[in-house]
N, C-alpha and C positions, 0 to 999 in steps of 0.2 A: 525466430530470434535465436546466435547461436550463444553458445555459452559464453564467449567472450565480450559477444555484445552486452549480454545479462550481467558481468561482471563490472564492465566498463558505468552504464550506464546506473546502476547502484551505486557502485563505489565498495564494491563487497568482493570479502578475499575468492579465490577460485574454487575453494571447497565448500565454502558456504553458496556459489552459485550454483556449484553442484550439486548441493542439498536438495534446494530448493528449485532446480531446476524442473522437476515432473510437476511439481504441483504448479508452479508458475505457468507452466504450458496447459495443466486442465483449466486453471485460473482464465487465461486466454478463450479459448475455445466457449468455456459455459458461459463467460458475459461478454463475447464476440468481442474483446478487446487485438484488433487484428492487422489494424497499419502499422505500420513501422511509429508513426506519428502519434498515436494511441499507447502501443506499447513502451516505446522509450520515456513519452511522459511519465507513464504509472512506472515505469520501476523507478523512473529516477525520485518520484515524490515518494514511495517505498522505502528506497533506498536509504533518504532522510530520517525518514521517518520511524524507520529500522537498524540505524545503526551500520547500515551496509549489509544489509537481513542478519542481522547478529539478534538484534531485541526483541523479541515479542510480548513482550510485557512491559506495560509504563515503570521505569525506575522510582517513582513516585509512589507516596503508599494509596492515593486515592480518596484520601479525606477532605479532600479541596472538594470533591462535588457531592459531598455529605449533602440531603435536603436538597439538592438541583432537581427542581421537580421538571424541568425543561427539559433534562436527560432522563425523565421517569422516576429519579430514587427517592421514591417516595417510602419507605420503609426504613427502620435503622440498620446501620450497614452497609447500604446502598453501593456509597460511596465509596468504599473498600473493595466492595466487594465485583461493583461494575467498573474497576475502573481497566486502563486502558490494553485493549489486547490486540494482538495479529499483526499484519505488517503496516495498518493506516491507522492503530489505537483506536479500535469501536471502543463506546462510554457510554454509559450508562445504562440503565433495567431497560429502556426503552428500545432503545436500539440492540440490544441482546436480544430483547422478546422479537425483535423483527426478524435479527439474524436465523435466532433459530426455525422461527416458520421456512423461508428463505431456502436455509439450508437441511431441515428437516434434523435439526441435532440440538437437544435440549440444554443451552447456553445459558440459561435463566437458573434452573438447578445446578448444574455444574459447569461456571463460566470460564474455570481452566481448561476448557477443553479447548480454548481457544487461542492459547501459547502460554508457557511452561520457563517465565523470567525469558529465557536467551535460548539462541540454537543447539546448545549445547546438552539441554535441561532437556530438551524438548522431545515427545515421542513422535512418530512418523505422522499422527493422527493429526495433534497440535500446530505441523510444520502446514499440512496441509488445511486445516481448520483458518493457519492466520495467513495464510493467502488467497483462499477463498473467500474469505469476511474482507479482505480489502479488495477483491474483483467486486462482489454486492456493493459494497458503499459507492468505489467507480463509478458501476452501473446505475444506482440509485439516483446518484448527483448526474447524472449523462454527462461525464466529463470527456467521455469519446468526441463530443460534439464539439468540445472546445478546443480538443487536439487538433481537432484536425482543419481548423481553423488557422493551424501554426505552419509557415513552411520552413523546411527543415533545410532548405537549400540556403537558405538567408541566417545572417544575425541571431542566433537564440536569445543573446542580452538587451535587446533592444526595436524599438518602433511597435508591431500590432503581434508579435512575437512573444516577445517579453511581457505586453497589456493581456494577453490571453494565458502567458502559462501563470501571469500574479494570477488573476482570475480562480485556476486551477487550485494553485496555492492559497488560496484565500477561503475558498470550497473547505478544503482538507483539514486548514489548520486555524480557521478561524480568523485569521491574520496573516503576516507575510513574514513569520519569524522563519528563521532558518532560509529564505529566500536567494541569498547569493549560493549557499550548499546547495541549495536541489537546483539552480541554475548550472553549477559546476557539472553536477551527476549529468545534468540532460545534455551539457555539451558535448563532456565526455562518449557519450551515447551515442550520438549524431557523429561522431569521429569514428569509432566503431564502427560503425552503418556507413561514414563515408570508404573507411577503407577496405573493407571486407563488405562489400554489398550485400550478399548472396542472401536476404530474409529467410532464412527457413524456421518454418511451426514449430517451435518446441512441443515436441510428441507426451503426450499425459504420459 
């Protein structure tokens, strides 16, 4: 995927694609996120989800899932303190404690290490922490499976297209909020891809 594709398909300026272009590309590789079908999906639902990779941290303070013991915050704090990080917003103790096995980086004790507010805040570590924690969630939910269920050459807004990338979106976000944005991102993506064909690996 090249930089421009990566830009197009987020909706994120070119310095921020550049940021985050190494880590998106080990992101790739360690959870074999690898068609073109695969990739455009996840950045575009990223893209959403990240402000155009600007956010890595929920603008929220986190006290909405105070006591969700469904996300594990079963301790006081919880809720603050797990709330939403990296480019897909991992939530809560629960799924921290997974990340960190996962990733082998203790996110349960220090769960900024997994984005730093915005791109801007952020150190090399956390840029790459919140793109890795949204390739594991991908891979967790086997949304590869559903990409690529999608063809790219057809209608992105519409028919078994559209029923598979809600699908996607419904995964991610629980709902289909922000739904016509991460349609826009993926089409944008697929324009990218149609005019510049050339796939190439984003190299870690």
């Amino acid at each position: 995927m090249t930089l421009l594709q990566i830009k197009a398909a987020t909706g994120s300026t070119t310095e921020n694609a550049q940021t985050f272009l190494p880590y998106l590309g080990e992101t790739f590789q360690h959870f074999q996120i690898s068609t073109p079908a695969q990739q455009l999906c996840f950045l575009a639902q990223v893209g959403h989800e990240s402000g155009g990779l600007f956010y890595t941290e929920e603008l929220a303070s986190g006290s909405a899932y105070e006591g969700r013991t469904a996300l594990g915050n079963t301790h006081p704090g919880d809720g603050v303190k797990f709330k939403g990080r990296g480019l897909i917003q991992i939530t809560g103790r629960a799924n921290y404690q997974a990340l960190s096995t996962a990733l082998q980086e203790d996110f349960v004790t220090n769960p900024t290490l997994l984005g730093g507010k915005n791109i801007k805040l952020c150190t090399p570590a956390q840029l790459r922490n919140a793109a890795l924690s949204a390739g594991w969630f991908w891979a967790r939910a086997n949304l590869n499976s559903l990409a690529d269920k999608m063809l790219l050459q057809h209608p992105i807004d519409e028919g078994s297209n559209l029923e598979f990338y809600k699908k996607i979106t419904r995964i991610i976000n629980g709902g289909y909020n922000g739904l016509e944005d991460r349609l826009h991102r993926l089409m944008q993506g697929v324009t990218a891809l149609t005019t510049n064909p050339t796939l190439n690996a984003v190299a870690p």
